[in-house]
C-alpha positions as CSV (number, residue, x, y, z in Angstrom):
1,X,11.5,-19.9,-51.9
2,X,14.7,-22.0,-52.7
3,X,15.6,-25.4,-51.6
4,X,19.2,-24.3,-51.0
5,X,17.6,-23.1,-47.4
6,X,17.1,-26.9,-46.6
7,X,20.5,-28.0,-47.4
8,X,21.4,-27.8,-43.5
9,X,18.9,-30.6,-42.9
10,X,20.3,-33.1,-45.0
11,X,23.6,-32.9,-43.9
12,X,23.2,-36.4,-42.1
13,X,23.4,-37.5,-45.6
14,X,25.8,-35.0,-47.2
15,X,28.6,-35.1,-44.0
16,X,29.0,-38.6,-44.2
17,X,28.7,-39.0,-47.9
18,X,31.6,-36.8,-48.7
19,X,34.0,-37.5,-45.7
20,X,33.7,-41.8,-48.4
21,X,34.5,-39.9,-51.0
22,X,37.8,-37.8,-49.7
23,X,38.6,-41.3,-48.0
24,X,39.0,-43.0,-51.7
25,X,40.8,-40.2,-52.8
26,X,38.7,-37.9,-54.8
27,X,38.9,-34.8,-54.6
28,X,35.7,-31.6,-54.6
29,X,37.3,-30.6,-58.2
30,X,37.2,-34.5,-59.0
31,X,33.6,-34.3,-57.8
32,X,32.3,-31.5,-59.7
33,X,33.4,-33.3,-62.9
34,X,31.7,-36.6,-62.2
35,X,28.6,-34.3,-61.6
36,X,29.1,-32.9,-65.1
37,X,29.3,-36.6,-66.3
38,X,26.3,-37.5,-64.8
39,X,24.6,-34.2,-66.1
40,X,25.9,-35.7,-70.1
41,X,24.6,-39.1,-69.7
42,X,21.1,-37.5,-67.8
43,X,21.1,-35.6,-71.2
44,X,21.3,-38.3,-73.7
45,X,19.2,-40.5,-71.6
46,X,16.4,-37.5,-71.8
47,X,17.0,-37.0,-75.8
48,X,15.9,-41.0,-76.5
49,X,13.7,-41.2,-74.0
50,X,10.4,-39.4,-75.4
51,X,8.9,-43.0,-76.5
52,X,11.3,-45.2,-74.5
53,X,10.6,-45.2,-70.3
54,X,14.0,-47.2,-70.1
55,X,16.2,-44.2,-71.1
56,X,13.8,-42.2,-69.3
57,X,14.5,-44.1,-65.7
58,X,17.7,-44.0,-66.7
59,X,17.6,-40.5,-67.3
60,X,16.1,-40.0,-63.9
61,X,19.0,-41.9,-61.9
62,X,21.6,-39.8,-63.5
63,X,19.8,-36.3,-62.7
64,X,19.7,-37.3,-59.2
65,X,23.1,-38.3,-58.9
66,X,24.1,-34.7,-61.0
67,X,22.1,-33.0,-58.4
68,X,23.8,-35.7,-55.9
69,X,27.7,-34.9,-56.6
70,X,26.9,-31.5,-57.4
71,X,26.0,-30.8,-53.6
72,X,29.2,-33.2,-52.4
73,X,31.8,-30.9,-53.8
74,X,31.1,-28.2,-51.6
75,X,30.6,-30.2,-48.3
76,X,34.3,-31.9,-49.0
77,X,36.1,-28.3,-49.7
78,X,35.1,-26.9,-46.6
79,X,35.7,-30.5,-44.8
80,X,39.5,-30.1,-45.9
81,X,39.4,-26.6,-45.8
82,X,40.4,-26.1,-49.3
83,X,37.7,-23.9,-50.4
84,X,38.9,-21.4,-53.4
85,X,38.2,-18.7,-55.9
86,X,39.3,-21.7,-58.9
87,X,37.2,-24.4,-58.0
88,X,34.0,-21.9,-57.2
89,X,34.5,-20.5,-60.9
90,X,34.5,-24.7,-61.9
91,X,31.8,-25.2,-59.6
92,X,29.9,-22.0,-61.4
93,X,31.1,-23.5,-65.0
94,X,29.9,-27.2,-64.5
95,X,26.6,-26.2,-63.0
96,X,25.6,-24.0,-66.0
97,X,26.7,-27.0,-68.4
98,X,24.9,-29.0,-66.6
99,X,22.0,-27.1,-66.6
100,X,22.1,-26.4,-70.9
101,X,22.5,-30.3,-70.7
102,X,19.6,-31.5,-68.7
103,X,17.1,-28.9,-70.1
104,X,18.2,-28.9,-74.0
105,X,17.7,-32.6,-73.1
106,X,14.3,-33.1,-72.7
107,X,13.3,-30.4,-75.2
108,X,15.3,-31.6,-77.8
109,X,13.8,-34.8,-77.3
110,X,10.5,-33.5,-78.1
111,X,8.6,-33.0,-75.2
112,X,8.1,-29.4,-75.8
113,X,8.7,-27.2,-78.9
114,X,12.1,-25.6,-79.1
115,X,11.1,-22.2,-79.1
116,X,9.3,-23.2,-75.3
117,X,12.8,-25.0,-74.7
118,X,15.0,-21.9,-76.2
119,X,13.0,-19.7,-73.3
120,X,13.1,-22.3,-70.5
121,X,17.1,-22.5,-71.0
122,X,17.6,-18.2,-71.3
123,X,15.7,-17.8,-68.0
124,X,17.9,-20.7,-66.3
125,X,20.8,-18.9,-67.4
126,X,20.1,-15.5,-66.9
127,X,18.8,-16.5,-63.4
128,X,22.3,-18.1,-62.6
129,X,23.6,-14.4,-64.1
130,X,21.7,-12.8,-61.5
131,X,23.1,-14.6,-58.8
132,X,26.2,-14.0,-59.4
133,X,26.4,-10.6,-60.8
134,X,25.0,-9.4,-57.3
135,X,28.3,-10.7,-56.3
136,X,29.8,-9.0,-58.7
137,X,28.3,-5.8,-58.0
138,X,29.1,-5.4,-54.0
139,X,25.7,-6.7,-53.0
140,X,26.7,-10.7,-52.3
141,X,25.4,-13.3,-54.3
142,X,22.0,-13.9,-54.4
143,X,20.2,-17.5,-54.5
144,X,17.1,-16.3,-53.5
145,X,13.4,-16.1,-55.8
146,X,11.0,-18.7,-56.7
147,X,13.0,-21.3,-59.2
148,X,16.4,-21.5,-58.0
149,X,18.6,-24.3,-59.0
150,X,18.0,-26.9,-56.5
151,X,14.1,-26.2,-56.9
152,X,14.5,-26.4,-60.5
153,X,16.3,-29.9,-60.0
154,X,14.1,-31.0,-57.6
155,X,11.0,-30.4,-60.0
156,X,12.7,-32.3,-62.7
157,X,13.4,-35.1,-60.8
158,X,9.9,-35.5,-59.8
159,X,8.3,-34.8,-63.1
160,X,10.7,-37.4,-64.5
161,X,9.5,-39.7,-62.0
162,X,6.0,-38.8,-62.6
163,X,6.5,-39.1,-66.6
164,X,7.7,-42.8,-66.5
165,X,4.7,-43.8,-64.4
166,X,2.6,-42.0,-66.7
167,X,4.3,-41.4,-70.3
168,X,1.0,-39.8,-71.9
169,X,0.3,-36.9,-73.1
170,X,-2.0,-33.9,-71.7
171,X,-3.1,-31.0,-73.6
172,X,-0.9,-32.5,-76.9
173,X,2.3,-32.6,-74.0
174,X,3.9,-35.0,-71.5
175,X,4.5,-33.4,-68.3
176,X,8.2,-33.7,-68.6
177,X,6.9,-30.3,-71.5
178,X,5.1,-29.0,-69.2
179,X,7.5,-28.8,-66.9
180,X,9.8,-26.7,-69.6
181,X,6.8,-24.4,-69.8
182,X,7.0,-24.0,-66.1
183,X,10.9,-23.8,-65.6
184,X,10.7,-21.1,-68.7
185,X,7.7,-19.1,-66.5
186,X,9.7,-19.4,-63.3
187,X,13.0,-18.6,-64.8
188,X,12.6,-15.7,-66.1
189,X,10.4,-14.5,-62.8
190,X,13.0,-15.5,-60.6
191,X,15.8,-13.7,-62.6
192,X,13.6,-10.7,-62.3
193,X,13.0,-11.0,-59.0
194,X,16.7,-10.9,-58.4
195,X,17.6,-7.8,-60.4
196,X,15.0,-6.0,-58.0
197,X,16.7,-7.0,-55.2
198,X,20.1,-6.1,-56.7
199,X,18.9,-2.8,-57.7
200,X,17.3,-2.3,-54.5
201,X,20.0,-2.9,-52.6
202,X,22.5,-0.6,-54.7
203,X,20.2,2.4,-54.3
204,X,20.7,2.2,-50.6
205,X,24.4,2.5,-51.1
């Protein structure tokens, strides 16, 4: 299950939104890096936040405008028809930045041990591998399994939520840890469950 399979619905919001944007004369490329600036300041805002709900709400406004921006680049290159090979591979780039930032974030706050946070961030990454490596490989990219990114986003954004209405701990973590426990489970599951698909698919050949 991926949240990327909703994306049609909310394109009330995302049409619109992205049509303001090309009017004041950014452009998708422009967007992606203001997503990777909002991914940076989610970051620091995670790494004070462990005892501090401000940088934590703060934390949470700029994950949702990361995840925000990052969806607007796409809708504006195919509004003016500018879609290319460069700004997918910045897309690509900026997404896995922003992922290391978010995620290395909250861990390296605190809220879970590092070696929880060093598996959390390998499965995120060799999940994104997956997805495009099917691409890569003559089988078409592949965004499918339990955790991909916009679920993973989604789940931060409502654990972060969650944490700054309740900062305290449960079974010696804040749920903003446990949520590093679950992203690390997920990850590495979903990569997996990519690669079978992959490999599947390229015995059929």
């Amino acid at each position: 299950m991926t949240l990327n399979t909703y994306r049609p619905y909310i394109s009330f919001i995302l049409e619109p939104s992205a049509s303001a944007l090309s009017r004041m004369g950014l452009t998708p490329n422009n967007v992606s890096m203001l997503s990777l600036i909002f991914a940076l300041m989610s970051g620091v805002s995670y790494y004070y936040s462990l005892d501090n709900r401000l940088y934590l709400a703060a934390a949470l406004v700029f994950v949702i405008l990361n995840s925000f921006t990052d969806a607007l680049d796409g809708v504006m290159a195919r509004q003016k028809n500018i879609q290319s090979d460069r700004g997918d591979l910045l897309d690509h780039v900026i997404d896995r930045y922003a992922d290391t930032l978010i995620i290395c974030g909250i861990f390296f706050a605190g809220y879970a041990h590092w070696m929880i946070g060093a598996a959390a961030i390998t499965g995120v990454l060799i999940t994104s591998y997956m997805g495009t490596q099917a691409q890569a490989v003559g089988v078409g990219r592949d965004y499918g399994g339990i955790m991909g990114r916009a679920d993973r986003l989604a789940l931060i954004i409502m654990v972060t939520a969650a944490n700054v209405v309740y900062p305290f701990e449960i079974y010696s973590m804040q749920l903003l840890g446990w949520v590093i426990v679950v992203i690390a489970i997920t990850s590495h599951f979903t990569a997996l469950q990519r690669f079978l698909r992959i490999w599947s698919e390229m015995e059929q050949e």
